[in-house]
MILUM-662689 format. One record per residue: z, y, x of N, C-alpha, C in turn. Coordinates in steps of 0.02 Angstrom, whole numbers, plus 50000, padded with zeros to 5 digits. Each point is the difference from the previous one (the first is absolute). Example, Ala and Ser with C-alpha at 12.3 -4.5 7.8 and 13.67 -1.06 7.14 Angstrom:
503904971650660500005005949955500005006050045/499645005349982500035005950042500375005549961/
//
This chain:
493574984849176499685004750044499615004949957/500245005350018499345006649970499645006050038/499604998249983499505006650035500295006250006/499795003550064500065006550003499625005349983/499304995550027499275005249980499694994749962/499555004050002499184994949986499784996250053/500074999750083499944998750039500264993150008/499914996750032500524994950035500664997150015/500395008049996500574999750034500434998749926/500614995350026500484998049964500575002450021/500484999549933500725000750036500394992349986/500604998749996500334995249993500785003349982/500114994149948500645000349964500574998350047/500645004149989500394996750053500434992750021/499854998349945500134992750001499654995250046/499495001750009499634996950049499985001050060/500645003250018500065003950061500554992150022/500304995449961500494995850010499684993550024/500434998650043499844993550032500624996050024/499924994350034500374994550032499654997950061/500544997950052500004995850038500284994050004/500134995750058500204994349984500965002049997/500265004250046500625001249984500165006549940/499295005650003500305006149965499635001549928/500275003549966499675003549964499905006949987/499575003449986499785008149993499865001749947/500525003849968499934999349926500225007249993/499765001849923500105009150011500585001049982/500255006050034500585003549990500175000349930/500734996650002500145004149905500565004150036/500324999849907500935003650024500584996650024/499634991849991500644997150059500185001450058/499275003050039499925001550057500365005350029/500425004449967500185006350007500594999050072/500504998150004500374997350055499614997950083/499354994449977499855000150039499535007350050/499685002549926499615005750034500605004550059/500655003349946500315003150044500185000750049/500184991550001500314999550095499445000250036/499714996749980499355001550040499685007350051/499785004549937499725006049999500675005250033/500634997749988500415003050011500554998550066/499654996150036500304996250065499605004750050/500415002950048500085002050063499344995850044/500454995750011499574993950022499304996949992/499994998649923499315000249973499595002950031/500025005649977499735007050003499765004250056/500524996550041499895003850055499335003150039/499444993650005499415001950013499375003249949/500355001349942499475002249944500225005449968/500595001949998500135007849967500954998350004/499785008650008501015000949951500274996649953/500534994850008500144997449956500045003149935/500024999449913500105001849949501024999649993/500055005749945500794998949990499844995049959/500464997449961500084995349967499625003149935/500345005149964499585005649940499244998250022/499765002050056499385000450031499534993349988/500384995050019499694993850006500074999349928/500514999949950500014998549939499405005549949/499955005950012499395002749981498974997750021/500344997450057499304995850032499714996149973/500384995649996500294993449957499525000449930/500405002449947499595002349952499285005749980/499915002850060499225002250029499634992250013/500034996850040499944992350015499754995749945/500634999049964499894995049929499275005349961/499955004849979499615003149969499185001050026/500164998350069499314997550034499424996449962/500194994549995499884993349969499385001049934/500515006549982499525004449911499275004550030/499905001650061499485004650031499544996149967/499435003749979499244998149993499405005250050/500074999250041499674994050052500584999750048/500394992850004500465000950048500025001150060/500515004650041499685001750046500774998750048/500484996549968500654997650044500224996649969/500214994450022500684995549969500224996350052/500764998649954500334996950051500114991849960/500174996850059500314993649981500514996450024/500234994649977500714997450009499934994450032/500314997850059499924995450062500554995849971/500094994649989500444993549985499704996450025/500464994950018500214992950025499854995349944/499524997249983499894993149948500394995849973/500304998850048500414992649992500875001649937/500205008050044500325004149963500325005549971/499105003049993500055006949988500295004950041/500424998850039500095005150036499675002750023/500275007849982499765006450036499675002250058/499594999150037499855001250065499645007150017/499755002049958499695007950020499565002649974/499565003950014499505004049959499225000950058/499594998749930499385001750046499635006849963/499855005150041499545003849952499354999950013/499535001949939499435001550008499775007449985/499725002850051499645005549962499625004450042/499955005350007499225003250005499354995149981/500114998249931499694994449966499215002849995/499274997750023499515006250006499494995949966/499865000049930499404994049942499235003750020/500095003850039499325002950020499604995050048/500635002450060499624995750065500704995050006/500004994749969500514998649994500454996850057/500505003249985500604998650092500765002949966/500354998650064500654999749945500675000750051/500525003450015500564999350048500474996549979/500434996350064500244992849966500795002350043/500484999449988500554999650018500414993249964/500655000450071500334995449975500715001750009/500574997949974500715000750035500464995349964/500234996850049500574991649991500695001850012/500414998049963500775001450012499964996750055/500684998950004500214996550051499984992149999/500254997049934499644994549988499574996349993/499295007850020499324997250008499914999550035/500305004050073499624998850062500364996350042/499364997150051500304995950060499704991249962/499665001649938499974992149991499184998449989/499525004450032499285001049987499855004149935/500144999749949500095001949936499495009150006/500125001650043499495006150006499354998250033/500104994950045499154999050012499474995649931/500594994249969499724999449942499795004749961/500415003949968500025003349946499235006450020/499855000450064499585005149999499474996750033/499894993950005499134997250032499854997749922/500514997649948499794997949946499835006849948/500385005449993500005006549973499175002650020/499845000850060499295000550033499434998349987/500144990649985499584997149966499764998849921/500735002549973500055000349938499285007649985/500295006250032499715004249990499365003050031/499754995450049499324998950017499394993649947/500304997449984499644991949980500055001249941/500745000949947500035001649926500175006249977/500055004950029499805006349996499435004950000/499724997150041499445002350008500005005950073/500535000650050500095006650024499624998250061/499455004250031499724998750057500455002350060/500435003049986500315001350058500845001349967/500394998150065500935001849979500125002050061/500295006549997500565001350076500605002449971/500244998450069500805000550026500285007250016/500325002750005500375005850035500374998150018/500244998850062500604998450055500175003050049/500725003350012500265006250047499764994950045/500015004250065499914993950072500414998550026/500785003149974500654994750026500244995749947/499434997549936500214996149986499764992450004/500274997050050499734994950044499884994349953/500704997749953499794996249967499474998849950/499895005149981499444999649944499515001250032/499835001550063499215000550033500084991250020/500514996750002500034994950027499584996149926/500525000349954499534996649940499215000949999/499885009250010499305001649987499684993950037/500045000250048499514997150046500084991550001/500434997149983500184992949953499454999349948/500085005449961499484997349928499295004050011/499755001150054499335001550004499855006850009/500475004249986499765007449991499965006250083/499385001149992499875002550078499925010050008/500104999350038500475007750027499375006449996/500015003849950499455005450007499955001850046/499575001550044499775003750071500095007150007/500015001649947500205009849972500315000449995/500534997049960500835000549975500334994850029/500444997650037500474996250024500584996949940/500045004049959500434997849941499684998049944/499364998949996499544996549948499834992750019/500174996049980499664994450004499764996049921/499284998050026499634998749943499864993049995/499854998249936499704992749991499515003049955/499274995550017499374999149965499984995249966/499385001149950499474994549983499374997950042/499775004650052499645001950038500034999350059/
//
C-alpha cells in the first residue's frame, strides 16, 4: 500500500483487488483472458443492457486498454477474472472502477457467460466482491448501474444487499454506513 498524500488516504495495489469464495475465484485479468473478454464484451446478448456491443477489433483493443489498467498509479479501474475453483473454468469478468482514494467508493460490475449463470455464481461472486471491497478495501461505499429492464441483475442487486438510490433508479448502492 502507498500513500497518495500526506493525509490519510491510501491507494492499493491491484493484487489485492483478488479474492475467493467457496466455489469462485477473482483473480486479475491477464492475456489468457483475451477470448474470454471478447465474447463477452462482444455478445449482442451480453451487452444488451449496458452498451453497443464492441466488434471483435473493438473488444480486442479494449482488452489490452484493460490489461494495462492494472499499471495506473492511483488505480482508478480494473478488471478481473471470474473462474470456477474446482476447474478453472472461465466464468466471467468483474470490473472495478470509478475507483475514488479520496472519499473512498468504487463501481462494481459483473458479467457471466453462459456457464455462469443460472447456478447463483453472480449472487456469490458480488455479496463476496462487496465485502471484499467494503471490509478489505477500505471502500465506504460501492454502486451498481443497472438498465431497468435488466431484471436479472436488479434481481442479484437486491440478493446481495444493495438498495435502490431514491434519485437515480439505476444506481444501487452498498455502504459501510
Amino acid at each position: 500500500m502507498r500513500p497518495v498524500s500526506s493525509a490519510q488516504t491510501t491507494y492499493r495495489e491491484a493484487n489485492e483487488f483478488c479474492f475467493e469464495t467457496t466455489r469462485l475465484r477473482c483473480r486479475l485479468l491477464s492475456e489468457a483472458d483475451q477470448a474470454l473478454y471478447r465474447s463477452l464484451y462482444s455478445s449482442e446478448t451480453m451487452m444488451r443492457y449496458i452498451m453497443k456491443p464492441l466488434t471483435e477489433a473493438a473488444a480486442d483493443q479494449s482488452f489490452f486498454y484493460a490489461l494495462r489498467c492494472i499499471e495506473k498509479r492511483p488505480l482508478q479501474r480494473l478488471f478481473l477474472a471470474v473462474e470456477r475453483k474446482q476447474d478453472f473454468l472461465p466464468l466471467g469478468i468483474t470490473g472495478i472502477s470509478s475507483l475514488n482514494w479520496q472519499e473512498p467508493s468504487a463501481e462494481y460490475g459483473l458479467m457471466l457467460t453462459r456457464e455462469g449463470q443460472g447456478k447463483g455464481y453472480a449472487v456469490e461472486m458480488t455479496k463476496a466482491c462487496l465485502t471484499h471491497l467494503i471490509h478489505s478495501m477500505g471502500m465506504k461505499r460501492v454502486w451498481v448501474d443497472i438498465a431497468e429492464e435488466n431484471q436479472a441483475a436488479l434481481k442479484v442487486a437486491r440478493m446481495a444487499g444493495l438498495k435502490a438510490d431514491l434519485k437515480n433508479c439505476r444506481i444501487h448502492e452498498y455502504s459501510s454506513v
